[in-house]
N, C-alpha and C positions, 0 to 999 in steps of 0.2 A: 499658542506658543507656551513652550514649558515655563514656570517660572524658576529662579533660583532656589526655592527649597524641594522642590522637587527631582531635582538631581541628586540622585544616589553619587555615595564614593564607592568607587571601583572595589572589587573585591581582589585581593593583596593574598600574598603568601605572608606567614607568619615571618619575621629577622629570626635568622636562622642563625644569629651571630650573641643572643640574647638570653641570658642565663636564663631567662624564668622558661623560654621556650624552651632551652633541651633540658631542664628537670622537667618537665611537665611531658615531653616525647618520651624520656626514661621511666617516669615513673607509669606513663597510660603505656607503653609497652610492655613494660614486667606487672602491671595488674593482667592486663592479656594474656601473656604467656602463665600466669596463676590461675587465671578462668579457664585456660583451654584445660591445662592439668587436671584442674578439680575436676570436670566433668568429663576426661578420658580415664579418671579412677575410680576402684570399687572399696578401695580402703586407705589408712593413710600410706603403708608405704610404698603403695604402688603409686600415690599422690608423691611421696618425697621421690623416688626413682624417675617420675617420668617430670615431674617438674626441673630437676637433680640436670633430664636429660635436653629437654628445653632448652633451660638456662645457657646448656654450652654450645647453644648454636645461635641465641636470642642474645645473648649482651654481648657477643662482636659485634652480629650483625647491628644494633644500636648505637655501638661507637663509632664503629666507621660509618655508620650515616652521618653520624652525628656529624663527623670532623669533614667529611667531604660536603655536607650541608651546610659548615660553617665558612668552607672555603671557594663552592660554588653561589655565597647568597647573593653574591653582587648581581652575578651570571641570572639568578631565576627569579631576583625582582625584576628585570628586564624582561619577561615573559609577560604574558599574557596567563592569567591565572588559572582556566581550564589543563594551558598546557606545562605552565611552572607545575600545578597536580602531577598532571601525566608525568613530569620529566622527574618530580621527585619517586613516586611509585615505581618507577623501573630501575632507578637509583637502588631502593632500599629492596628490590626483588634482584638486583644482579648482586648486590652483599651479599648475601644470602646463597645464594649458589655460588658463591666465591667464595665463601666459609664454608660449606660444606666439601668442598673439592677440595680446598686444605687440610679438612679433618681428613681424610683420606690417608695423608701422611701418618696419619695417629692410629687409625684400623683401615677396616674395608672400603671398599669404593663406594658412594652412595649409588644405588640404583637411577636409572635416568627417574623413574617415579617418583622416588624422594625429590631429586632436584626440581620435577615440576609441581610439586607438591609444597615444596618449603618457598618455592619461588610468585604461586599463589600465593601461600598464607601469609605471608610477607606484605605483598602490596594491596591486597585487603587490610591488612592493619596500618598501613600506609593510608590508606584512602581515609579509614574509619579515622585514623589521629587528624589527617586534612580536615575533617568535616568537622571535627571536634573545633578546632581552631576558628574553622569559618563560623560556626554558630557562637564561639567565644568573644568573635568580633562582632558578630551582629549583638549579640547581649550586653556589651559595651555602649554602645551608640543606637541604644532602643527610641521609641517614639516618645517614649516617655521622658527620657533622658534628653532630647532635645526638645518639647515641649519646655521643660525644668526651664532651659537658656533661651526659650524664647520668650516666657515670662518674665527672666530676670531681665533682657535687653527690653522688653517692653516699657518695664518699667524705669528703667535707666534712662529709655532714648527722648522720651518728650520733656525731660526735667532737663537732659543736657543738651538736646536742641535747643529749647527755649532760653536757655541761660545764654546759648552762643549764638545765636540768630540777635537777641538784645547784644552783645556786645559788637555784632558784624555794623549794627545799625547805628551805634554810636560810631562806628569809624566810616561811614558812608562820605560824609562833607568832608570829615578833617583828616582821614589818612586814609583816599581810595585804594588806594595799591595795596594796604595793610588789610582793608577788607576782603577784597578780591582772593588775596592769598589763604585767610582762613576761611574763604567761602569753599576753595579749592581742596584746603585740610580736611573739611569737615565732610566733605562728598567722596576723597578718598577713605574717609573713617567708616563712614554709612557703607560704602561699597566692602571695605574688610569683613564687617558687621554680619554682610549678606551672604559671604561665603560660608561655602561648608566646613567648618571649622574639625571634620577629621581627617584634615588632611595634613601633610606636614610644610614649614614654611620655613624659611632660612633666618638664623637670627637676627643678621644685616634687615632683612623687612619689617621684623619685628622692631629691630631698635628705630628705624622709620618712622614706623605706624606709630609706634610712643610717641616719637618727640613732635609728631603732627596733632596728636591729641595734647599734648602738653600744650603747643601751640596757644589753643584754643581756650584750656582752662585758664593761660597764664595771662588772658583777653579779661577775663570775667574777677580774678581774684588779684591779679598784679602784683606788687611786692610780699604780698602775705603766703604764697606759693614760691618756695625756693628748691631746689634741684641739683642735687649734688651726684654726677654722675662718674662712675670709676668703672669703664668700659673699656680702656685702653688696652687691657689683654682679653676682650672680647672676640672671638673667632665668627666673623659675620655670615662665613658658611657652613655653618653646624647647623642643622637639619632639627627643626623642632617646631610640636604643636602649633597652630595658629591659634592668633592669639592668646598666646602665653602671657606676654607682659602687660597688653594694654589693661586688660581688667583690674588687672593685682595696683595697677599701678591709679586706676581708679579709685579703686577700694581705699588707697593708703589717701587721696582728696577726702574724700569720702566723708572715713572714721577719723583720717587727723590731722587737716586741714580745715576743713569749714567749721567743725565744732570749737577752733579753739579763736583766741582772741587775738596771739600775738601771729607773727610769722613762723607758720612752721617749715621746715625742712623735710624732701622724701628721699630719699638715700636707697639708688640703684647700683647696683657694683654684680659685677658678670667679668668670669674669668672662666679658661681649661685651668685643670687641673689635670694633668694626665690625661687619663681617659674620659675623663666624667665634666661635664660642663656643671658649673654652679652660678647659681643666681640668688640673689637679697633684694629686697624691698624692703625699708623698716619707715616709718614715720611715726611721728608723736601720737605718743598714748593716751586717751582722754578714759579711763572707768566711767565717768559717769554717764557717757553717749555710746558706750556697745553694747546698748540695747536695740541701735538700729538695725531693722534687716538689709539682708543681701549678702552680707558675706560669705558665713559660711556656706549659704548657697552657690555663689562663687566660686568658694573654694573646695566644694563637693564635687563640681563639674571636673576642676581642671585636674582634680584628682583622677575621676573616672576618664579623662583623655589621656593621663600620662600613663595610667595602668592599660592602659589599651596602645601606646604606641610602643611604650619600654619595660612593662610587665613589671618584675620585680626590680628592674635596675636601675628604676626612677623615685624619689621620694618628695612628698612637699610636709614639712612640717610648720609650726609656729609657737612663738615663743615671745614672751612680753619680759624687755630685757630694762629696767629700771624705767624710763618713763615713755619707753620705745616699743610698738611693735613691728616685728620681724616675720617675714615671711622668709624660709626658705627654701631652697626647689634644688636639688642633686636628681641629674641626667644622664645618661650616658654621653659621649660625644659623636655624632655621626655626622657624615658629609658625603652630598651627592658625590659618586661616582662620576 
């Protein structure tokens, strides 16, 4: 039988709906349409003329992919990936002969040979950008890259096993029900754990999965763990990372809670904004205990997952704001269809 990390994530089309992906289809298009020029010329201005003549049939056909791939992406995440491929390359090969048959109005007809000529070299560049992206996405979520998070859960999981297995045990005799119920938490946390975390998961589970692990911390440290949540304009079906929050919201026990003496406070607040979903974690700042590891490890992962599910349109920064540090995270907002 397989085990759980041996299932690959399915291989996906790129969000077609996502700024970093259509610069990045514009600009590997017009470097294509510059490579073919340079090597069907003998000098530069036979290079300016035939690039000159490119260009005016290469950045329609670009746009209008663009904007019909931005308006069919619903339609070709629902595909199956060999054939969302297929069904995007005949996309950007019928542009392409549909630009050319309108230039027609401008001079001559293009020959059927041009049309099958541009309607080729079209979805060859179409394929070649697909392959681009799929190899983009495997270099995102390499072996090594997941090694990285299984070392850092490794070391996380028997320090917080152990710490909540002692706290299930003290409640065995004097509050069964209360055991039974974080014995429940903590095997829905283990099971989160075990999933393939490149996939995407709805906020509402995530804010879940939080407050089950909160659960459990709030067994081991009691009054000294406080939790101040502003979630009430949280949209629980916005489509984002697994395990987004449980980590961050570790890290903030972590570095600034168990280091310090009195009760600290972890301060979670998640709101839309328009388009863009935002998130904050801040908890007490201790200088003289970040020297401990894991963090930035952490927060090097969840980087390289938001760059791979939202390209450029996702950010996590931090900022140590008078005796507080803050995590912040800006997303796009998306929801299952």
């Amino acid at each position: 039988m397989s085990s759980i990390e041996q299932n690959a994530a399915a291989d996906s089309l790129p969000d077609f709906r996502n700024l970093g992906v259509a610069l990045r289809i514009l600009l590997l298009g017009n470097v294509a349409g510059f490579a073919a020029a340079l090597i069907q010329s003998r000098d530069g201005a036979q290079f300016a003329s035939q690039f000159a003549q490119s260009a005016a049939v290469l950045e329609p056909v670009l746009l209008a992919s663009l904007v019909s791939l931005y308006a069919l992406s619903t339609w070709l995440a629902r595909l199956r990936y060999a054939w969302g491929v297929a069904a995007v390359t005949l996309l950007v090969a019928a542009w392409s002969v549909l630009v050319l048959q309108l230039g027609a109005f401008l001079g001559g007809a293009p020959a059927p040979y041009d049309l099958l000529r541009a309607a080729l070299l079209s979805a060859l560049l179409a394929a070649l950008i697909s392959a681009y992206f799929f190899w983009r996405r495997r270099a995102y979520s390499p072996a090594l890259a997941d090694a990285r998070l299984h070392a850092l859960q490794a070391r996380i999981r028997p320090h917080f096993l152990f710490n909540s297995l002692n706290a299930v045990l003290s409640l065995i005799r004097s509050e069964p029900k209360r055991a039974e119920e974080a014995l429940e938490d903590l095997a829905e946390l283990f099971r989160a754990l075990m999933r393939d975390n490149r996939q995407l998961s709805t906020l509402a589970d995530e804010l879940a999965l939080c407050r089950q692990y909160l659960s459990l911390e709030q067994l081991r440290l009691g009054e000294r763990l406080r939790i101040a949540w502003e979630v009430e304009d949280a949209p629980g079906e916005a489509r984002v990372p697994q395990l987004l929050l449980q980590p961050l919201v570790e890290n903030a026990i972590y570095h600034g809670i168990e280091p310090g003496l009195e009760p600290g406070t972890v301060r979670i607040r998640i709101a839309r904004e328009k388009n863009e979903l935002r998130l904050l974690v801040a908890n007490p700042y201790h200088p003289d205990y970040q020297h401990r590891a894991g963090n930035r490890m952490a927060l090097a992962n969840l980087r390289e997952r938001l760059a791979l599910h939202f390209d450029v349109e996702a950010s996590l920064e931090t900022e140590v704001v008078g005796d507080t540090f803050e995590i912040r995270i800006v997303l796009p907002y998306r929801r299952e269809a």
